[in-house]
C-alpha positions in Angstrom: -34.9 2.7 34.6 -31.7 0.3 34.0 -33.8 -2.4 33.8 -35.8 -0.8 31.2 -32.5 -0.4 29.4 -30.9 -3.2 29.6 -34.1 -5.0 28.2 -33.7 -3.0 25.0 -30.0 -2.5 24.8 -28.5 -5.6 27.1 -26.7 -5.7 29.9 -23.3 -3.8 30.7 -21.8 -7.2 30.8 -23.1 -8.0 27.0 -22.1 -5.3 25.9 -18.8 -5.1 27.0 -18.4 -8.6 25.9 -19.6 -7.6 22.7 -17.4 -4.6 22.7 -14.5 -7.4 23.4 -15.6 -9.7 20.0 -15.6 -6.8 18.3 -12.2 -5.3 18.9 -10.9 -8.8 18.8 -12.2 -9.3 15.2 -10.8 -5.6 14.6 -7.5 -6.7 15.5 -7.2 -9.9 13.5 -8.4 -7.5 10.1 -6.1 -5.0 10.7 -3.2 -7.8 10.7 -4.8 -9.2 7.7 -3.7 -6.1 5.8 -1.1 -3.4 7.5 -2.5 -0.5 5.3 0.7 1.4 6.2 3.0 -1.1 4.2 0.4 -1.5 1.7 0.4 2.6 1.1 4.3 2.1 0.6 4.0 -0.6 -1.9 1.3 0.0 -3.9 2.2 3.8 -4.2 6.0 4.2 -4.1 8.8 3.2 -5.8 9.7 -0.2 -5.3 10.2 -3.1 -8.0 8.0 -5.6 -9.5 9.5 -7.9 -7.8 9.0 -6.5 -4.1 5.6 -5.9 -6.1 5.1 -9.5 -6.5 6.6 -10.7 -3.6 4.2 -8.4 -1.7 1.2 -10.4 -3.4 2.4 -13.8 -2.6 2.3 -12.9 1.1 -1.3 -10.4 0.7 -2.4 -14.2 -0.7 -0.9 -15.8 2.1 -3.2 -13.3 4.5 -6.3 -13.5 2.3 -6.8 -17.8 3.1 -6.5 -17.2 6.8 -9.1 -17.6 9.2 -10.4 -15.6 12.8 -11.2 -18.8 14.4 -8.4 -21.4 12.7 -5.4 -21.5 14.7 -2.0 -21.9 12.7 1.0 -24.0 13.5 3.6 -21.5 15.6 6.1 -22.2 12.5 3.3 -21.2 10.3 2.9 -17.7 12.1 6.1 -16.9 12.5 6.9 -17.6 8.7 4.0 -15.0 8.0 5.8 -12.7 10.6 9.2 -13.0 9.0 8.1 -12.5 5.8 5.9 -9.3 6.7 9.1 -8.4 8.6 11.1 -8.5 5.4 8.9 -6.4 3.3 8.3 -3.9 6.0 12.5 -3.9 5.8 13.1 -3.1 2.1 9.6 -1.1 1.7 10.8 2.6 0.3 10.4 5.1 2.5 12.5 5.4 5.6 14.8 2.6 6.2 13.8 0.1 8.9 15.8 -2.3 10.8 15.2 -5.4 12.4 16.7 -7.8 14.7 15.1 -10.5 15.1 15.8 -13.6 17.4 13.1 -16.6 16.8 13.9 -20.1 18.3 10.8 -22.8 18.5 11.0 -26.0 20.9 7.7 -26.7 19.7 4.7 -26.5 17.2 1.4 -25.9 18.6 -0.9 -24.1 17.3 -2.0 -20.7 18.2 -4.8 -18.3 16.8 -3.3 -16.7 13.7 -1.5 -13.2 13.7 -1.3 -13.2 17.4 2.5 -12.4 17.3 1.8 -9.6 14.6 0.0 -6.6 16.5 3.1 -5.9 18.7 5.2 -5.8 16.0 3.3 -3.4 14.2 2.6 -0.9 16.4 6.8 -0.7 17.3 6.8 -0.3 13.3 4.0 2.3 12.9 5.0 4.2 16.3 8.6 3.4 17.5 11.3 4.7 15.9 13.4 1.8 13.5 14.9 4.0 11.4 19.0 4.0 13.1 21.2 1.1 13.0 22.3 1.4 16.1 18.2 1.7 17.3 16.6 -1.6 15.7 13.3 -2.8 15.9 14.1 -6.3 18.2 11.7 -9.2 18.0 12.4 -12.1 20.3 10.5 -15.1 20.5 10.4 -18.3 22.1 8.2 -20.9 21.3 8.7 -23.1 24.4 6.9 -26.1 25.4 4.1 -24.7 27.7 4.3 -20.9 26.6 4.9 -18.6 24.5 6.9 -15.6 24.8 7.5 -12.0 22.6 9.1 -9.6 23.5 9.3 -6.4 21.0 11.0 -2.9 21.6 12.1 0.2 19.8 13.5 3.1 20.6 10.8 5.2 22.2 8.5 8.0 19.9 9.4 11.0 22.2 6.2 12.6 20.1 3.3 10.0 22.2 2.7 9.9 25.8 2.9 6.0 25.0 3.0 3.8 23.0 0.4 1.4 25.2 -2.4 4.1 24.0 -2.9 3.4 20.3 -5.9 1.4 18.4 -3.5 -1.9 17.6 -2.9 -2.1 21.4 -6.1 -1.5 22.5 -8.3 -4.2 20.2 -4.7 -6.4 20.9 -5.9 -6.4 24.6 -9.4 -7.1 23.7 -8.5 -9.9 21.4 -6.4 -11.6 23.9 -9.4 -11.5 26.3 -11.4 -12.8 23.7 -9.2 -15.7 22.9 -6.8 -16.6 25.9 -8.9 -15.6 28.9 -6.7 -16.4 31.8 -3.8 -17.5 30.1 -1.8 -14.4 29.6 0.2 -11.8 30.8 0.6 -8.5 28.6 3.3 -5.8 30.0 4.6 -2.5 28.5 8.0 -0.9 29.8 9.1 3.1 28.4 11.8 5.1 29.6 13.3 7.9 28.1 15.5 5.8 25.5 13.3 2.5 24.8 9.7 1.1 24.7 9.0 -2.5 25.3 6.3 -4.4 24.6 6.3 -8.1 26.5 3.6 -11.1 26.1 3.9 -14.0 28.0 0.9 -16.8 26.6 -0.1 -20.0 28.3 -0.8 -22.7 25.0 
């Protein structure tokens, strides 16, 4: 019988393969556009000119391609910009620290760094001074490395468990098979996302 099956729907292993592609192409469209900030922009109360600004950097998305990498000072110009309109979107206030040093400029698949940083943004509470949102990256010679945390969102069992996560983790499979390592830390005060990437 799984023979018959697996003539007419594949293998498991296709499938789950296919499964992977999928969710990875899942996760580099949901980057493309963060409905959540678009919601905020497009239907509250901020200026033209955060209206503008907002369309310079949707343009910015629009150009960019699943399979061409970006420089790692071209992806992490997309991420502070994005960072910077999440921060002075209307709604709740969000704040960000953010610590960003590069020792290099290789080029890695675009919006990599980005998933991580939404799902602390859509899930994690940002909204206290004292509780940032904190991005860390180093772009070293050999690796990359992100580190993201928020104070934890004491209304999920996890923050791991959500859609942006879950097609993250495929996407990484997809792209950089064997050549990273993707941890997530909660206690009862913080949640911490931490991606360590082999160029």
């Amino acid at each position: 019988m799984a023979t018959f099956l697996d003539k007419i729907f594949g293998s498991k292993i296709e499938v789950d393969f296919a499964k992977i592609d999928l969710e990875a192409a899942l996760s580099f469209q949901d980057m493309r556009v963060d409905t959540v900030l678009a919601k905020h922009i497009l239907e509250g109360t901020v200026g033209e000119a955060m209206r503008q600004d907002y369309f310079c950097f949707l343009g910015k998305m629009a150009v960019l391609e699943e399979t061409v990498p970006l420089t790692i000072a071209e992806e992490l110009q997309l991420l502070t910009h994005y960072l910077k309109l999440c921060e002075k979107c209307d709604g709740s206030p969000i704040f960000v620290r953010s610590d960003i040093r590069m020792e290099t400029d290789k080029s890695i698949a675009p919006l990599l760094t980005f998933p991580l940083v939404a799902n602390a943004l859509r899930y994690g509470y940002n909204s206290m001074v004292i509780y940032p949102l904190k991005v860390k990256i180093r772009a070293l010679e050999n690796m990359l490395l992100i580190e993201v945390s928020n104070r934890v969102n004491h209304h999920m069992a996890s923050q791991e468990n959500t859609s942006i996560i879950s097609r993250y983790k495929n996407r990484l499979l997809s792209v950089y098979p064997n050549r990273h390592t993707l941890l997530f830390n909660s206690n009862s005060n913080t949640f911490k996302a931490y991606l360590q990437l082999h160029w």
